[in-house]
TORPATI-122830 format. One line per 2 residues: number of its first residue (from 1); for each residue x, y, z negated of C-alpha. Coordinates in Angstrom, 1 decimal. Each point is the difference from the previous one (the first is absolute). Layout:
N
NUM> X Y Z | ... .
REM end
This chain:
192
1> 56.9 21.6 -46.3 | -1.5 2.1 -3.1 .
3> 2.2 -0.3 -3.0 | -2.1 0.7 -3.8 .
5> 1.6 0.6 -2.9 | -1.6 0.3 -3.3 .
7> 0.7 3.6 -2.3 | -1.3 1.1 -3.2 .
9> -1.5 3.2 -0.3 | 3.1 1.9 -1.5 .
11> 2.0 -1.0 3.4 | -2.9 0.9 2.3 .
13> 0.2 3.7 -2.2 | 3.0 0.2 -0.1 .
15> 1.1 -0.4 3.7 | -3.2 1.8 1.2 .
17> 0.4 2.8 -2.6 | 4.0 -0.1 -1.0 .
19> 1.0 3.4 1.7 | -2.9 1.6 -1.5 .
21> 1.1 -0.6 -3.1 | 3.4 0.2 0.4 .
23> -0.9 3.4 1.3 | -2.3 1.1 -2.8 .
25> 2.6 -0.2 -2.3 | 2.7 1.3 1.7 .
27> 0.2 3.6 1.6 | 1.5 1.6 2.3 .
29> 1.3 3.4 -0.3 | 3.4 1.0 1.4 .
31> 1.6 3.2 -1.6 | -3.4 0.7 -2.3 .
33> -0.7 -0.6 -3.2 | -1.2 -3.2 -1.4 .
35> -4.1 0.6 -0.6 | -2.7 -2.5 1.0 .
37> -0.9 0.7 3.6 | -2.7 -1.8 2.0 .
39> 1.0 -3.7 1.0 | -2.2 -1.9 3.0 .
41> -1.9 -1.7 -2.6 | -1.2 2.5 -1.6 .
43> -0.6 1.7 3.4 | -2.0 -3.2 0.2 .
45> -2.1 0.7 -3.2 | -0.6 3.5 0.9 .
47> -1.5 -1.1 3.8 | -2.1 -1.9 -2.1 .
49> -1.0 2.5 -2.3 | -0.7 2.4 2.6 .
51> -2.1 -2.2 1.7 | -2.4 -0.4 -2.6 .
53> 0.2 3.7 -1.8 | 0.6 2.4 3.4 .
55> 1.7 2.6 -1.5 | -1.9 2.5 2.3 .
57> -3.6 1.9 0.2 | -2.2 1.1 -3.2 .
59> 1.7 -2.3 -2.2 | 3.6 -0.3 1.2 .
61> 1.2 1.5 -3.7 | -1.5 -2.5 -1.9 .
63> 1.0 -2.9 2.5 | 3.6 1.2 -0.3 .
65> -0.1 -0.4 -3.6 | -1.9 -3.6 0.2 .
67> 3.1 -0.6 2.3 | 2.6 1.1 -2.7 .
69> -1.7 -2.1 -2.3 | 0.0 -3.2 1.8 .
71> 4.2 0.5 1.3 | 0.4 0.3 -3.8 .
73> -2.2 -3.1 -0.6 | -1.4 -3.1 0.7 .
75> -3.3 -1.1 -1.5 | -0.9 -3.3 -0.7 .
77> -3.2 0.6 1.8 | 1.8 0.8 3.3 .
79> -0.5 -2.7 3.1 | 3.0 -2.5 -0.2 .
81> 1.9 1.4 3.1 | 1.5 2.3 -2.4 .
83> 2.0 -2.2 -2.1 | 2.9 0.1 2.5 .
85> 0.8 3.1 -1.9 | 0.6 -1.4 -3.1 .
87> 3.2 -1.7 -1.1 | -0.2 -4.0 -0.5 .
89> -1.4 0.0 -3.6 | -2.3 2.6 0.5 .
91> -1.3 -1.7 3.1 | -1.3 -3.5 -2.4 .
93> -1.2 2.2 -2.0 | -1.9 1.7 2.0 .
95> -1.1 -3.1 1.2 | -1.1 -1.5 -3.1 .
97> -2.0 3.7 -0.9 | -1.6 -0.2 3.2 .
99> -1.5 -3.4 -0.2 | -1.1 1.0 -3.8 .
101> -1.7 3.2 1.3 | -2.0 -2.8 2.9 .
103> -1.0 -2.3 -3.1 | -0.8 3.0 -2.6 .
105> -2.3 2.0 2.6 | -2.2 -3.5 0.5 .
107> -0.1 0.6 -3.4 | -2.3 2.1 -2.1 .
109> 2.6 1.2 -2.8 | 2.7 2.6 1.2 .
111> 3.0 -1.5 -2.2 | 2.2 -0.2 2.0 .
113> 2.8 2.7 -0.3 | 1.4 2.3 3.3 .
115> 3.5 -0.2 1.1 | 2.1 3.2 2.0 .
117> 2.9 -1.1 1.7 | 3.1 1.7 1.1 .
119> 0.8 0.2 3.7 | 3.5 -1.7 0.6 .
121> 0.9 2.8 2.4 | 2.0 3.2 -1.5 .
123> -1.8 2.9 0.9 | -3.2 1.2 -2.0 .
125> -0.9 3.1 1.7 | -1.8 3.3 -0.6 .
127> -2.9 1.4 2.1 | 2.7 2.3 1.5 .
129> 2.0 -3.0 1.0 | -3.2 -1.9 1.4 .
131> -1.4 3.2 1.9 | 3.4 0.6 1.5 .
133> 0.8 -3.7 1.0 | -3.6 -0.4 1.6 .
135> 0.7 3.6 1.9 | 3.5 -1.7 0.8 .
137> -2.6 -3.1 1.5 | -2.9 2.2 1.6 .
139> -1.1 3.8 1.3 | -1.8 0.6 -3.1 .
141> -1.3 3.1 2.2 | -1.7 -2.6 2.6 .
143> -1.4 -1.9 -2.2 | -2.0 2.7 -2.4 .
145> -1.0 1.3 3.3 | -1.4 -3.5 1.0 .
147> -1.8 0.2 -4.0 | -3.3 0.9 -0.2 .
149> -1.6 1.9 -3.2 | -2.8 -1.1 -2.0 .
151> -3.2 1.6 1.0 | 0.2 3.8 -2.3 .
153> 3.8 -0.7 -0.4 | 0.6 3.6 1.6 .
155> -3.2 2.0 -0.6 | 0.4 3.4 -1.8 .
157> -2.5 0.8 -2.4 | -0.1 3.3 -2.4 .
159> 1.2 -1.3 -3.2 | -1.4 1.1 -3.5 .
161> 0.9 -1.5 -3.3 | -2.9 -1.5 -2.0 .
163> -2.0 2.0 -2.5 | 0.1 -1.1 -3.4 .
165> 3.5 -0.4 -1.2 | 0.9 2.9 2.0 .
167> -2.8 2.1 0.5 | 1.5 2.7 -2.5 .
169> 3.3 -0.3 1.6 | -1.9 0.5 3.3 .
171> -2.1 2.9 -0.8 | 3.2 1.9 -1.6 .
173> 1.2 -0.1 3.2 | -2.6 1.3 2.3 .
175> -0.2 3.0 -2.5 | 3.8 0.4 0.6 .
177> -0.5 0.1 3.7 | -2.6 1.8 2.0 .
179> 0.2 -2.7 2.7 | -1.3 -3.6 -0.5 .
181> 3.0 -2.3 -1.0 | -0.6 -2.9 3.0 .
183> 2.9 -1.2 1.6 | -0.5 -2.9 3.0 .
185> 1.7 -2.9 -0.7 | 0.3 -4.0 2.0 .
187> -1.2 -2.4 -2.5 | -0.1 -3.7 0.3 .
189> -3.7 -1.0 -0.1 | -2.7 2.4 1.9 .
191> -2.3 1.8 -2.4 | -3.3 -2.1 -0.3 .
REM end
């Protein structure tokens, strides 16, 4: 025999995701100081972040930064799977913001204004904190290995500054040395 029952949204939530947030509130650090530490939900938002900014390869600097960014916030033009990080008011808000944001962009007027919200979980880390918990996570060294370089990445070309703005500069400083001031040097982008 199958039993249903009916449930609101807020029981569903909160039996589904109750020790979550119980969790992201509370911490748990015997004998240390009391300093935000990382709780499984905002584990949970980091997997998530990493996932779509790898902090790894060419760019891994600037993804770890995206990823401060977005522990720190939430944008009203994230997907809605995200609003189980915000707190119950923030959640219809962000609710209401999002279905504005669907109705202004069939729109042709931008007047609608952008909303940042605060995660409900404690910690807001720094890239230090995000590079050491995703080390905690992965072997960073396997996976730059497994990274491959844009085309050029590594080439080394002889480097000269341009003439013009520093042409006196430059030529002060061949007479100063007999030998030709080149130095090798990796640059980012081959020289075309």
């Amino acid at each position: 025999m199958r039993v249903s029952t009916k449930k609101n949204e807020e029981d569903i939530r909160r039996e589904l995701f109750g020790p979550l947030q119980v969790s992201s509130t509370s911490l748990y650090n015997p004998g240390l100081p009391d300093s935000p530490g990382w709780c499984e939900l905002s584990e949970l938002r980091l997997m998530m972040l990493i996932i779509k900014y790898k902090p790894a390869g060419a760019a891994r600097h600037f993804n770890v930064m995206a990823i401060v960014d977005f522990m720190s916030h939430i944008y009203d033009t994230e997907p809605a799977e995200v609003e189980m990080f915000l707190n119950d008011e923030d959640r219809i808000s962000f609710r209401r913001q999002q279905r504005a944001v669907q109705k202004e962009s069939a729109r042709k007027e931008k007047t609608i204004r952008r909303v940042i919200y605060s995660p409900k979980y404690t910690i807001r880390p720094t890239a230090k904190q995000v590079r050491d918990k995703v080390a905690e996570l992965y072997d960073m060294r396997v996976v730059e290995r497994n990274e491959s370089l844009p085309d050029g990445f590594d080439t080394l070309v002889d480097f000269f500054l341009p003439f013009g703005d520093y042409s006196e500069m430059i030529r002060n400083k061949e007479d100063s040395n007999t030998a030709p001031a080149t130095k090798r040097r990796r640059v980012a982008t081959p020289d075309v």
